[in-house]
MISE-43636 format. One line per field, with one value per residue: x, y, z of N, C-alpha, C, O, CB in turn; residue number from 1. Coordinates in pm, whole numbers, plus 50000, padded with zeros to 5 digits. Each point is the difference from the previous one (the first is absolute). Glycine has a CB too. Example, Ala and Ser with C-alpha at 12.3 -4.5 7.8 and 13.67 -1.06 7.14 Angstrom:
2
n_east: [51319	50154]
n_north: [49431	50222]
n_up: [50780	49803]
ca_east: [49911	50082]
ca_north: [50119	50119]
ca_up: [50000	50006]
c_east: [50090	49923]
c_north: [50120	50109]
c_up: [50000	50073]
o_east: [50104	50051]
o_north: [49998	50111]
o_up: [50066	50017]
cb_east: [49707	50067]
cb_north: [49885	49826]
cb_up: [50059	49768]
resi: [1	2]
***
This chain:
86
n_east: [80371	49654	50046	50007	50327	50138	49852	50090	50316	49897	50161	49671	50180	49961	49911	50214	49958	50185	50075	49812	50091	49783	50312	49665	49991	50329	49865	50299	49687	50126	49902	49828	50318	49703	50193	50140	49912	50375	49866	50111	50076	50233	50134	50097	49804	49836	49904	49741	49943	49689	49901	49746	50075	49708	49926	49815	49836	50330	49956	50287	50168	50270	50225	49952	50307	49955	49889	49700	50040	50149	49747	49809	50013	50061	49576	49824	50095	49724	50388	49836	50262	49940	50041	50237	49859	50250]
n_north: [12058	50084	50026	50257	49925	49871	50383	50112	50009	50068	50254	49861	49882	50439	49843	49980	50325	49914	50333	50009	50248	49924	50013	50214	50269	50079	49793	50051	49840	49916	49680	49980	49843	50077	50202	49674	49724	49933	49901	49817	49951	49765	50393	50218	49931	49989	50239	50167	50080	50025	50278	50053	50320	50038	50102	49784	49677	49936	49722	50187	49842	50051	49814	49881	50036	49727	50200	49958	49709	50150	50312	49879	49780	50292	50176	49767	50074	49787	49824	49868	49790	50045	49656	50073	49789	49785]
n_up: [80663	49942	49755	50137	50172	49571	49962	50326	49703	49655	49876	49863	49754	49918	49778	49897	49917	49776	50067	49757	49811	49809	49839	49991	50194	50022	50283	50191	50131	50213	49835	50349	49880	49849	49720	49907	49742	50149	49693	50225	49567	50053	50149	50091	49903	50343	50247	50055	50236	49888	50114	49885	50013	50334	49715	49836	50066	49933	49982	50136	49790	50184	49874	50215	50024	50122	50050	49916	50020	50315	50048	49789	50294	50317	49966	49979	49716	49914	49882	49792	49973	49610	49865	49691	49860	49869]
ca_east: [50003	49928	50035	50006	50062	50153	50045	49936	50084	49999	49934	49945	50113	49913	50020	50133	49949	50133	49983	50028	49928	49931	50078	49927	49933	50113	49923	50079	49912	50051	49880	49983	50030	49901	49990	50141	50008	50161	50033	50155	49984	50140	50041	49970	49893	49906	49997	49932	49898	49877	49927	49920	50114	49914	49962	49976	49934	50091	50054	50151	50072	50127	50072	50071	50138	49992	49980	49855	49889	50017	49889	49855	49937	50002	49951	49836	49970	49932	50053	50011	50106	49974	50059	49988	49963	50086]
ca_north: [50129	50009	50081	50105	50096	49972	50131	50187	50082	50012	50153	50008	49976	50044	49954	50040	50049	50008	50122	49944	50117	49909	50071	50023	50072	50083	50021	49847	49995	49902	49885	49859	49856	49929	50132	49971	49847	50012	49848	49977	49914	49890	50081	50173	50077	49914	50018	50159	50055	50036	50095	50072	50085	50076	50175	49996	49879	49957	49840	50012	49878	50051	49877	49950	49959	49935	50080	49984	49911	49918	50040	49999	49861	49976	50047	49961	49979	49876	49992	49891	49987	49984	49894	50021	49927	49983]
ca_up: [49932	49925	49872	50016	50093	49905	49911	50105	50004	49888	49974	49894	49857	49899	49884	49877	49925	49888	49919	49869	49905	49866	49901	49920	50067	50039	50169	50089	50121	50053	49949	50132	49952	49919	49898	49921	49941	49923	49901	50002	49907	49965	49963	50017	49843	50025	50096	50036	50083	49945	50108	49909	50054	50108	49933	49884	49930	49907	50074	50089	50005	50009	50062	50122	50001	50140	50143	50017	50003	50125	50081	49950	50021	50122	50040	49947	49903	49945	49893	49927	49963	49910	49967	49868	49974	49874]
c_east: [49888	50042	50027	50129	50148	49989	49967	50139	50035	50012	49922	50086	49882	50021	50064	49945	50123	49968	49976	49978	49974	50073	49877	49974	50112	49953	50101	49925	50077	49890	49990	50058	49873	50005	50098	50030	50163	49971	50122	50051	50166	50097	50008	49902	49859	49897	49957	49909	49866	49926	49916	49971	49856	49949	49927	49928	50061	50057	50151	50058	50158	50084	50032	50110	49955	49944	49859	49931	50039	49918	49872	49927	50031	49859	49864	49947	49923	50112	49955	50128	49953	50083	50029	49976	50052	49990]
c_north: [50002	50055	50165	50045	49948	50104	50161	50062	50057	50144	49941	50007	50086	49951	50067	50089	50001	50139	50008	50127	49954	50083	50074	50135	50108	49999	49923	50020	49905	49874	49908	49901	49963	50124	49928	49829	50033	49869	49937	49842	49903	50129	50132	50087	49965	50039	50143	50002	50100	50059	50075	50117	50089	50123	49960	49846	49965	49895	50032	49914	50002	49888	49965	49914	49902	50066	50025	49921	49977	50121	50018	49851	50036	50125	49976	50034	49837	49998	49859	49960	49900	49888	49959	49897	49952	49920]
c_up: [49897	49899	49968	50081	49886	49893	50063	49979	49867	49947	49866	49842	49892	49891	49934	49926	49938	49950	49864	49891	49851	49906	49893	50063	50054	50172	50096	50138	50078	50027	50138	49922	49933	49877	49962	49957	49932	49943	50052	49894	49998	49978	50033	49942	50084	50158	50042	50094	49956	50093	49934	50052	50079	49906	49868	49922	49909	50037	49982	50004	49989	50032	50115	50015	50110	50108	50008	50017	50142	50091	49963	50094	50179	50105	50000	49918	49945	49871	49932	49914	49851	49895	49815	49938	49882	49894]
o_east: [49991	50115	50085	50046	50107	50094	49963	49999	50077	49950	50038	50048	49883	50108	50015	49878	50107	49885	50068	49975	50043	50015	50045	50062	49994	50076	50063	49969	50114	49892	50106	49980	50020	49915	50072	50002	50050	49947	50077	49985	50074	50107	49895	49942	49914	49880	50065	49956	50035	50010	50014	49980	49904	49884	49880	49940	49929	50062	50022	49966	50053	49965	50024	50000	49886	49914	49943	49891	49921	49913	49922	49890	49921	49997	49908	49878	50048	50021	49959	50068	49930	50115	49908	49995	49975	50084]
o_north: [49900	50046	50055	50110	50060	50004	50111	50122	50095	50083	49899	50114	49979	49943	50122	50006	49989	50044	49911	50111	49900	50121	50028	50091	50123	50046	49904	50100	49958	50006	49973	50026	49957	50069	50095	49927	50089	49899	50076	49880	49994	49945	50036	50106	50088	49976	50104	49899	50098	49959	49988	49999	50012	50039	50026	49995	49974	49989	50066	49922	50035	49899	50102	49884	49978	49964	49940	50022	49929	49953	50055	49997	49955	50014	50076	49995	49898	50102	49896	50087	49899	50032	49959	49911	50059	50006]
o_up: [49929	50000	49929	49967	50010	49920	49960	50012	50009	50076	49940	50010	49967	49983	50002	50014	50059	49988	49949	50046	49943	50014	49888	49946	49997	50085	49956	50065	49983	50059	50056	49882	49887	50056	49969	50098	49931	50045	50058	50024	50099	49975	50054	50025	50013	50017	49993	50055	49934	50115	49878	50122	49923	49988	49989	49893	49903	50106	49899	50090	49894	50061	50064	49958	50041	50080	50091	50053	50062	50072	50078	50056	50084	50122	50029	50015	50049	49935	50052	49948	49991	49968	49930	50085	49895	49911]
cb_east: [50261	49762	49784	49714	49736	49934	49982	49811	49981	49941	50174	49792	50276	49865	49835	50236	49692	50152	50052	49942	50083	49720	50190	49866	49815	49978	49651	50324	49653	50284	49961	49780	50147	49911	49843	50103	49631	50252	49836	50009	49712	49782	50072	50260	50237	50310	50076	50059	50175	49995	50157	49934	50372	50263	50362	50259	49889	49967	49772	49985	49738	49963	50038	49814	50288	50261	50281	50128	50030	50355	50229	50184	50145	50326	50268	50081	50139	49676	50225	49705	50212	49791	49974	50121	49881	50027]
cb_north: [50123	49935	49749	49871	49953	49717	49715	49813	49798	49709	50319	49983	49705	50225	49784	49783	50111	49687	50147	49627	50286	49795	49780	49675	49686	50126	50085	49885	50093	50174	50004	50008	49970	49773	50151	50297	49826	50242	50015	50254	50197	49794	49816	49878	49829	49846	49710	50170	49869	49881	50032	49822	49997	49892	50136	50203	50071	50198	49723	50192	49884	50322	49920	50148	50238	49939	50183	50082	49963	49882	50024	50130	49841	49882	50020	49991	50307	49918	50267	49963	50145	50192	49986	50246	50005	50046]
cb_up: [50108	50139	50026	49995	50320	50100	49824	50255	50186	49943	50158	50180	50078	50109	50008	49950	50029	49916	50199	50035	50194	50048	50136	49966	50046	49651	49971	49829	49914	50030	49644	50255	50301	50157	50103	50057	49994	50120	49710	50275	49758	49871	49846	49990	49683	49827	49994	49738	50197	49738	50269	49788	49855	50257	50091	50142	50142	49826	50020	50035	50012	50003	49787	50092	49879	49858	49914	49870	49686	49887	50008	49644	49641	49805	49950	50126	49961	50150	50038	50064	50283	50119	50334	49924	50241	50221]
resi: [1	2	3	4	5	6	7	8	9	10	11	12	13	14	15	16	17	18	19	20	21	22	23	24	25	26	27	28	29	30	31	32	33	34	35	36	37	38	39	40	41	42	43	44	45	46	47	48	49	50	51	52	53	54	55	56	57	58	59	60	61	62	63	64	65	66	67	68	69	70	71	72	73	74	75	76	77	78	79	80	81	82	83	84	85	86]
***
């Protein structure tokens, strides 16, 4: 089996997009996974998501519960995990 005939039956996978809006501008779009960096700290407080906003150029930083970090990270979001220091 070649490579080509182990993905002839495949469909093409479109890319993720998250919905979002800038509290500044008030605008709501829709962001690609690379448009978007999640923190994920020792905490709630700690733990967020960052974007910069299409309309207006307002850096965008919002909290993230579980549920977001799990479809932010499950959508290819780039994260970093943030390490406190005692």
């Amino acid at each position: 089996m070649t490579a080509a005939s182990a993905f002839a039956g495949m469909r093409s996978v479109a890319p993720v997009v998250f919905r979002a809006g800038c509290p500044d501008c008030r605008e709501r779009f829709e962001l690609a996974a690379s448009a978007l960096r999640l923190a994920i700290g020792a905490s709630s407080r700690t733990t967020f998501y960052s974007f910069t906003c299409p309309e207006c150029g307002a850096a965008v930083r919002k909290p993230a519960g579980e549920r977001i970090v799990e479809l932010l990270t499950g959508g290819g979001v780039r994260t970093l995990r943030l390490h406190s220091t005692v």
